[in-house]
C-alpha positions in Angstrom: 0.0 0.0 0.0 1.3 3.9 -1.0 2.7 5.2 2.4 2.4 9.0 2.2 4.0 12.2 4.1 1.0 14.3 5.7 2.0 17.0 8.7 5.0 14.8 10.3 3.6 11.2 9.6 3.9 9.0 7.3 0.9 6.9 7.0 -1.3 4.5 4.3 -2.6 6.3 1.2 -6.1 5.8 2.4 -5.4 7.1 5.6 -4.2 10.3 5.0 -7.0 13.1 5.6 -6.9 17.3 5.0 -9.2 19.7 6.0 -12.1 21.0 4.0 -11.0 24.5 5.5 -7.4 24.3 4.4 -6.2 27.3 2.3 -5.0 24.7 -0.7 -8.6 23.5 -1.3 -10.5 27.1 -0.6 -7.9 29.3 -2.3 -4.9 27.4 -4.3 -2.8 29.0 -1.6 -0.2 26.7 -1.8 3.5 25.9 -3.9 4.5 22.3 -4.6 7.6 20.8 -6.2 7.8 17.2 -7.9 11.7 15.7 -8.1 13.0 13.3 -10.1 13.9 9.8 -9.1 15.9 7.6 -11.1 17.7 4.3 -9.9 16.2 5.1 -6.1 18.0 8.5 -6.8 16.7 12.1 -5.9 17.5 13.7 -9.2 19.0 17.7 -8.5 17.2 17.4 -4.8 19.3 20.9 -3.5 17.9 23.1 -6.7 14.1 21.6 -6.1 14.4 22.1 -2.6 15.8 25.7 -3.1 13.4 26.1 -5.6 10.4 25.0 -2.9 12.0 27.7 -0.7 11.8 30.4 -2.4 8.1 29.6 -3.3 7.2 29.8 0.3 9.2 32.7 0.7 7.2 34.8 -2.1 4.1 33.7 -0.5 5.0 34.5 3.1 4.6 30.7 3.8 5.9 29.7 7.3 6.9 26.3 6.4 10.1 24.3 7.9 10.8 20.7 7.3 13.8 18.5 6.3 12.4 18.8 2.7 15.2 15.5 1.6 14.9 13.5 4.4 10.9 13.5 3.7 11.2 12.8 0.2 14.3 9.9 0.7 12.0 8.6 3.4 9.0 8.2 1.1 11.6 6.7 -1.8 12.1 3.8 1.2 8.9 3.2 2.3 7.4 3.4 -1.1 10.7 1.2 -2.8 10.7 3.9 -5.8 13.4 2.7 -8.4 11.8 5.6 -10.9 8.9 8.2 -10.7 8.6 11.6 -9.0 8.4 13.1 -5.3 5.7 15.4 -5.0 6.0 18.2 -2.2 3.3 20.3 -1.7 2.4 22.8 1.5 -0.5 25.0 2.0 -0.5 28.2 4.3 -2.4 25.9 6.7 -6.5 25.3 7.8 -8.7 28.4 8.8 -12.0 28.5 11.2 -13.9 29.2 8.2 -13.7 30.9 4.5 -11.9 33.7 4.4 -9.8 35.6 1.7 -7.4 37.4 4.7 -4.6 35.2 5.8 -4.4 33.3 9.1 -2.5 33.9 11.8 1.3 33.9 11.2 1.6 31.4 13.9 -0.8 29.1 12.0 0.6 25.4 11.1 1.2 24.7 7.6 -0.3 21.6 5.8 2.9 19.8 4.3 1.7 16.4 2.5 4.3 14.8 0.4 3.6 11.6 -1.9 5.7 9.0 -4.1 4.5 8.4 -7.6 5.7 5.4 -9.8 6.1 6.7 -13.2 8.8 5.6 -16.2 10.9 8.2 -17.0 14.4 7.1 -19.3 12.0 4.7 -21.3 9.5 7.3 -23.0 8.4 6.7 -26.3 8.6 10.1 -27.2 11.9 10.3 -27.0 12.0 8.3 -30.2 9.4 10.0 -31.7 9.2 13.1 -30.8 6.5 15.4 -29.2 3.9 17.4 -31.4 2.4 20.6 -30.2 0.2 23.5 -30.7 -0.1 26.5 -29.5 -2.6 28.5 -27.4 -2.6 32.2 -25.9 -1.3 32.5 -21.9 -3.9 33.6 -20.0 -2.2 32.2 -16.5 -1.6 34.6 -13.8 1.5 37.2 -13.9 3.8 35.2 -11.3 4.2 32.2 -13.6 8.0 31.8 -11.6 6.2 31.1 -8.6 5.4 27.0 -8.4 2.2 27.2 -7.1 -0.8 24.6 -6.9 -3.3 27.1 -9.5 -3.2 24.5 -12.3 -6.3 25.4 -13.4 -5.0 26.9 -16.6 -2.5 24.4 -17.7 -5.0 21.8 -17.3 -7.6 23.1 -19.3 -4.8 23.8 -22.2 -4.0 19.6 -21.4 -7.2 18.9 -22.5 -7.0 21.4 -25.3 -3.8 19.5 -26.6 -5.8 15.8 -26.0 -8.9 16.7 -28.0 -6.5 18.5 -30.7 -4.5 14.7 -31.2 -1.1 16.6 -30.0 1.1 15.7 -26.9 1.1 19.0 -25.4 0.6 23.2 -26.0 3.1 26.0 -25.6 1.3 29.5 -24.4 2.7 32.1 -26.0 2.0 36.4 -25.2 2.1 38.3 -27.9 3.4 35.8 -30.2 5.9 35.2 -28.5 6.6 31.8 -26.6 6.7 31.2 -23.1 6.4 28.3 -22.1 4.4 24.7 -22.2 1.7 23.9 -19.6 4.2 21.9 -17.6 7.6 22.6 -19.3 10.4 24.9 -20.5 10.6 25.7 -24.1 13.5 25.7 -26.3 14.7 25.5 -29.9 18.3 25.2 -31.4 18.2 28.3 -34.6 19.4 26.8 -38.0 23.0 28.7 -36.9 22.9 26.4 -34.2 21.9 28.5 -31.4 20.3 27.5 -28.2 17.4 30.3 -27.8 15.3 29.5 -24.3 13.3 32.3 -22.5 15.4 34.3 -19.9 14.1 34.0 -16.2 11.9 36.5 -15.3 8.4 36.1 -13.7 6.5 35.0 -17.3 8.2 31.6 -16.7 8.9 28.6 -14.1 12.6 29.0 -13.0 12.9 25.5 -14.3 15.4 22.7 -12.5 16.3 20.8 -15.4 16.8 23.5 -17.5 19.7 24.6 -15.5 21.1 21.3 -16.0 20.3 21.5 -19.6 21.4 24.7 -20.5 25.3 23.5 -19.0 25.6 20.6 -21.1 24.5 22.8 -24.2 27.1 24.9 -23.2 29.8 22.3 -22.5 28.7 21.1 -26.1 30.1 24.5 -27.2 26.6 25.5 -27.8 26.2 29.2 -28.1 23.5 30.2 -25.8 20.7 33.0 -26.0 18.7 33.5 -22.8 16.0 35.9 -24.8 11.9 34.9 -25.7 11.7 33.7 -29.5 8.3 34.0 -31.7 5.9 31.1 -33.2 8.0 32.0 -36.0 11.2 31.6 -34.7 10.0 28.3 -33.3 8.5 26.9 -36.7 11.8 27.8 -38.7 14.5 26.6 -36.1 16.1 23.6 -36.7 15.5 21.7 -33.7 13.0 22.5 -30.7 12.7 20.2 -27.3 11.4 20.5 -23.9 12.2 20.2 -20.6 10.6 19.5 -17.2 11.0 17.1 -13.7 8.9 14.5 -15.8 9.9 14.7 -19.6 13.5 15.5 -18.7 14.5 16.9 -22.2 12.3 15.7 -24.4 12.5 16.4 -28.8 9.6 18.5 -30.1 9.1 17.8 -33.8 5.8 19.8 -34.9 4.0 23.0 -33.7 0.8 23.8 -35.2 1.4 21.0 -37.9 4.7 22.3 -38.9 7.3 20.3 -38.8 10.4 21.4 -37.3 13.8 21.0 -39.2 13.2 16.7 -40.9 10.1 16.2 -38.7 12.0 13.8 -36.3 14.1 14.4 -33.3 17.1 16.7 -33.4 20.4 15.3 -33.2 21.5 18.1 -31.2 18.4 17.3 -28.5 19.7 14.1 -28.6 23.1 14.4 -27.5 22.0 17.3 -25.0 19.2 14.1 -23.5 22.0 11.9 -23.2 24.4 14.3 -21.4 22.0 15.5 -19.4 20.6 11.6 -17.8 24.8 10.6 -17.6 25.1 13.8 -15.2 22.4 14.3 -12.7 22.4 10.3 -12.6 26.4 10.7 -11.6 25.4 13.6 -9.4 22.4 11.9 -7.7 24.9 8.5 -6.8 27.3 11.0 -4.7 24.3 12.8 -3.4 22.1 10.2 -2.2 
């Protein structure tokens, strides 16, 4: 049975209860953060935890816990060879609805869970993923990881009943990024163009990652938003995220980008990218 974190315990699945007055339910007032595991291995643990931090700190969260020793401990109990942590803490439970915080003092809810989920083995690393695109109409603090998925979910289901594998929102015409991912392409010069940090995007882990084994490919790299345009004519164009890793785009909007199949480029930067944070996570954990 799936043993689960909830508020210091970790107990069965089935067992685990939250208020119906907690903030997360009533308000989305609440961050999470998923990590990676591969081989029993916290994949980049320090930059999601960070990452988790500085969530809570943007939301005035009062949240303290030994973020890695809860998610190693739910890797043990739940014997998780491959699949994703998920951290998530609300701003706590109230006496009843209201849109005015808490007390400071009030206890956070802080549920973690394990999920089983193959990650080096996905077919579309072979094929390649095909996606549209779709106006962002999130909220303006897109860098903050919160638990307001409304949006991205509805442009999920936008990209299911479309027959594509996922959208990328774009403002202005310009890309942003996908419901769950970074975005980047590789320009027919060969450049790496992905969207600078600011607060239109996720501050994403494994783009970090990614972006230094571009660069140790001798990669010339452009932190700077690109168009539909841009996106259509590059060469190459790929994705990256906690769950797809990097993952080879091959169409957007039925276009195909460079041959239609995945980059070579991508490739090598996939590849890289699983032979160091699975090095990394062997030291680590």
């Amino acid at each position: 049975m799936q043993t689960v974190y909830l508020n210091g315990d970790y107990v069965p699945k089935i067992s685990a209860k939250i208020s119906i007055f907690d903030r997360g339910l009533l308000f989305s007032d609440a961050v999470y953060e998923v990590i990676s595991v591969i081989g029993g291995g916290l994949i980049d643990i320090e930059r999601h935890i960070a990452r988790l931090e500085r969530s809570l700190g943007e939301l005035s969260i009062n949240a303290f816990a030994d973020w890695a020793a809860i998610s190693r401990n739910l890797v043990a109990e739940n014997d998780l060879q491959e699949g994703l942590i998920y951290l998530q803490v609300s701003r706590g439970v109230m006496d009843e609805r209201e849109y005015r915080w808490p007390a400071p003092d009030t206890a956070p809810t802080i549920f973690a869970f394990a999920q089983k989920r193959a990650l080096l083995e996905n077919p579309l690393a072979n094929r390649g993923m095909r996606i549209i695109t779709r106006p962002d109409l999130r909220w303006q603090r897109c860098d903050i990881k919160t638990t307001q998925l409304l949006y991205a979910s509805l442009m999920k289901m936008e990209a299911v009943a479309a027959g594509v594998d996922d959208v990328w929102m774009t403002q202005d015409d310009m890309v942003t990024e996908g419901t769950s991912q970074n975005a980047h392409i590789i320009n027919q010069d060969g450049v790496l163009i992905s969207h600078q940090l600011d607060r239109r995007i996720l501050p994403g882990v494994t783009r970090i990652e990614m972006l230094a084994q571009a660069k140790s490919m001798e990669l010339t790299v452009e932190e700077r938003a690109f168009s539909i345009d841009e996106a259509k004519s590059a060469a190459e164009a790929f994705v990256t995220s906690s769950t797809l890793l990097v993952m080879p785009v091959v169409e957007i909007d039925g276009h195909k980008i460079g041959d239609g199949q995945p980059g070579e480029r991508t490739g090598k930067i996939r590849q890289n990218y699983l032979a160091a944070v699975q090095r990394a996570s062997s030291r680590t954990n």
